[in-house]
C-alpha positions as CSV (number, residue, x, y, z in Angstrom):
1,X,38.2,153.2,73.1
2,X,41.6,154.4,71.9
3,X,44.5,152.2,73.5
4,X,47.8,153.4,73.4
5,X,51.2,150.7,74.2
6,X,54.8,151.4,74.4
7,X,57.7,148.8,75.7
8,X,61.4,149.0,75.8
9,X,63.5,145.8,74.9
10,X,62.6,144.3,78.2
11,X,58.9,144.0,77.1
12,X,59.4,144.2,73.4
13,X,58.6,140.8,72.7
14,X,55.1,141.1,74.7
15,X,54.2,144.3,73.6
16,X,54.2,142.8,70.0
17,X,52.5,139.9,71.0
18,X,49.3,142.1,72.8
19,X,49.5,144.9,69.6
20,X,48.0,141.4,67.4
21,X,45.3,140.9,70.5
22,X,44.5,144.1,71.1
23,X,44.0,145.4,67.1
24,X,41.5,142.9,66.9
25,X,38.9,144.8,69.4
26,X,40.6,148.2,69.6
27,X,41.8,151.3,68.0
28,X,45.8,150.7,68.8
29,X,48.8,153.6,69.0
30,X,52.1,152.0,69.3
31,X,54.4,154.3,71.0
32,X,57.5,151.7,69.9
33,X,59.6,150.1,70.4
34,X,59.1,149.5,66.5
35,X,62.0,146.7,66.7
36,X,64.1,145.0,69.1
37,X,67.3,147.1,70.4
38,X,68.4,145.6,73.9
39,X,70.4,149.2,74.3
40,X,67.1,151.6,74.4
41,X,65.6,152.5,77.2
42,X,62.2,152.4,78.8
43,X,61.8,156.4,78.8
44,X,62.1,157.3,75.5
45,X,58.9,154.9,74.7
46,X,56.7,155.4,77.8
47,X,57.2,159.1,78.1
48,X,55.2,160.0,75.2
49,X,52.6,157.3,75.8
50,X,51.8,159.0,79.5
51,X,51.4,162.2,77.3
52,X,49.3,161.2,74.9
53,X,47.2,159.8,77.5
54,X,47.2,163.5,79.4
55,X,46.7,164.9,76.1
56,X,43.3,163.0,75.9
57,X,44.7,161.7,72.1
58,X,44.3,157.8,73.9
59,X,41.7,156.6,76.4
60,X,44.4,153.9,78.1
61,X,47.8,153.2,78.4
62,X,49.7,150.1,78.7
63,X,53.6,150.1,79.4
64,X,55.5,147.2,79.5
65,X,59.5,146.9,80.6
66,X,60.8,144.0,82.0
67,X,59.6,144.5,85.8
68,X,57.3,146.9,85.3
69,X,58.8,149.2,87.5
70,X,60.8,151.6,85.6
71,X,57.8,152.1,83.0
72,X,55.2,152.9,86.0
73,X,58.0,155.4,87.3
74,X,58.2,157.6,84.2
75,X,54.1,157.0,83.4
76,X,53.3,158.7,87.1
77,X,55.7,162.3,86.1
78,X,53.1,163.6,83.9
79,X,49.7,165.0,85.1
80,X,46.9,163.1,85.4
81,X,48.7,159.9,84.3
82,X,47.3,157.4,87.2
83,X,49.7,154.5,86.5
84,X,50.2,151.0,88.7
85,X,52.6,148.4,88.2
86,X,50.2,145.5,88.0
87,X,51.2,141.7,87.9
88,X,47.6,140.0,88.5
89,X,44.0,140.4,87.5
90,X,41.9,141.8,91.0
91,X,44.3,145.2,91.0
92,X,43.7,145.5,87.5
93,X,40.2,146.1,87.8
94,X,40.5,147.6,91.1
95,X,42.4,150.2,89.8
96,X,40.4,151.0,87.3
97,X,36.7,150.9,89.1
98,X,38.3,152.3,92.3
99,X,41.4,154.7,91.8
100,X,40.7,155.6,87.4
101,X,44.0,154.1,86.9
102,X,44.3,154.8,83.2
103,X,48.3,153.2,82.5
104,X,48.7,149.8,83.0
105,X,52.6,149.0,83.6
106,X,53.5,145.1,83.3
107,X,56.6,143.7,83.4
108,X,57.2,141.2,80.8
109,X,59.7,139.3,83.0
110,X,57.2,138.5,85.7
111,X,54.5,137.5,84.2
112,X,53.5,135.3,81.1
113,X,52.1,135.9,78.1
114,X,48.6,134.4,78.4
115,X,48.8,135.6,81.8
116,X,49.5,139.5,80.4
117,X,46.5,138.9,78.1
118,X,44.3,138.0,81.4
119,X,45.1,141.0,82.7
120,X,45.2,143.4,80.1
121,X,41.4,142.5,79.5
122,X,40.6,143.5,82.8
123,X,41.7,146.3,83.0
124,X,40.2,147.6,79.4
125,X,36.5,146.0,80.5
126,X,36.7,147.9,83.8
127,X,35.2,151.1,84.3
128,X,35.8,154.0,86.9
129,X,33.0,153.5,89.4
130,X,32.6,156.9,90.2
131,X,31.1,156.5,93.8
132,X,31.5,159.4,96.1
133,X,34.0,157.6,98.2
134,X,35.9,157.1,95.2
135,X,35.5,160.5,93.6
136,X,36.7,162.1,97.7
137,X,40.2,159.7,97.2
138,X,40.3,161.0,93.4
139,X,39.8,164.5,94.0
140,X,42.5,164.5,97.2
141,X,45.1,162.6,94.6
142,X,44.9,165.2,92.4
143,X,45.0,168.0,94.7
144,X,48.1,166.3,95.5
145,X,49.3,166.3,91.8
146,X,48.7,169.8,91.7
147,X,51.0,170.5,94.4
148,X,47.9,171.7,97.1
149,X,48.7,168.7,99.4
């Protein structure tokens, strides 16, 4: 599994903390940001993680700004990025085995580093469940996306 990562300032102290971890046990593409700038801005990094994502060039995304918020914002504008702002372990999952949530957004401010480990693993271990009532909910979100709602 390719993992892509991307972080502004606001989670640019995380994101290099989780590109040691997750080099270890996966292919990594670091989006930036390379080094710490507090005047850049969330955008410019996650915007072409959510594309290479759509692109099919990585498997998973994780975005990390300091809520969270502003990352998952951007993430969700390009097609068939399914992105949640996720600050605990269950929805991390959940969103995978449930909804194919394929970005991750964290906010480095809410939630500690171990803590951001914890839940980065679960969401890489899950996998899209693929049961029909899942598949329905899928296929009306992307009806949606395509602009058929």
């Amino acid at each position: 599994m390719t993992i892509g990562i991307a972080s502004d300032h606001g989670g640019y102290e995380l994101k290099e903390k989780l590109v040691k971890l997750l080099k270890e046990d996966y292919q990594l593409n670091d989006y930036g940001a390379h080094h710490l700038n507090p005047n850049d801005d969330y955008p410019d990094y996650v915007l072409p993680l959510a594309k290479a994502l759509a692109s099919g060039e990585i498997d998973r995304g994780i975005a990390i700004c300091g809520s969270g918020v502003g990352a998952c914002m951007v993430a969700n504008k390009i097609k068939g990025v399914r992105a949640a702002l996720i600050n605990e372990t269950y929805s991390a999952h959940q969103g995978v085995e449930h909804d194919d949530m394929n970005i991750i957004c964290i906010g480095a401010r809410v939630v500690g580093d171990i803590y951001a480990q914890e839940i980065i693993r679960a969401f890489l271990k899950a996998s899209y469940s693929g049961e029909e009532r899942h598949e329905r909910r899928l296929r009306k979100l992307k009806q949606i996306e395509q602009g058929n709602s």
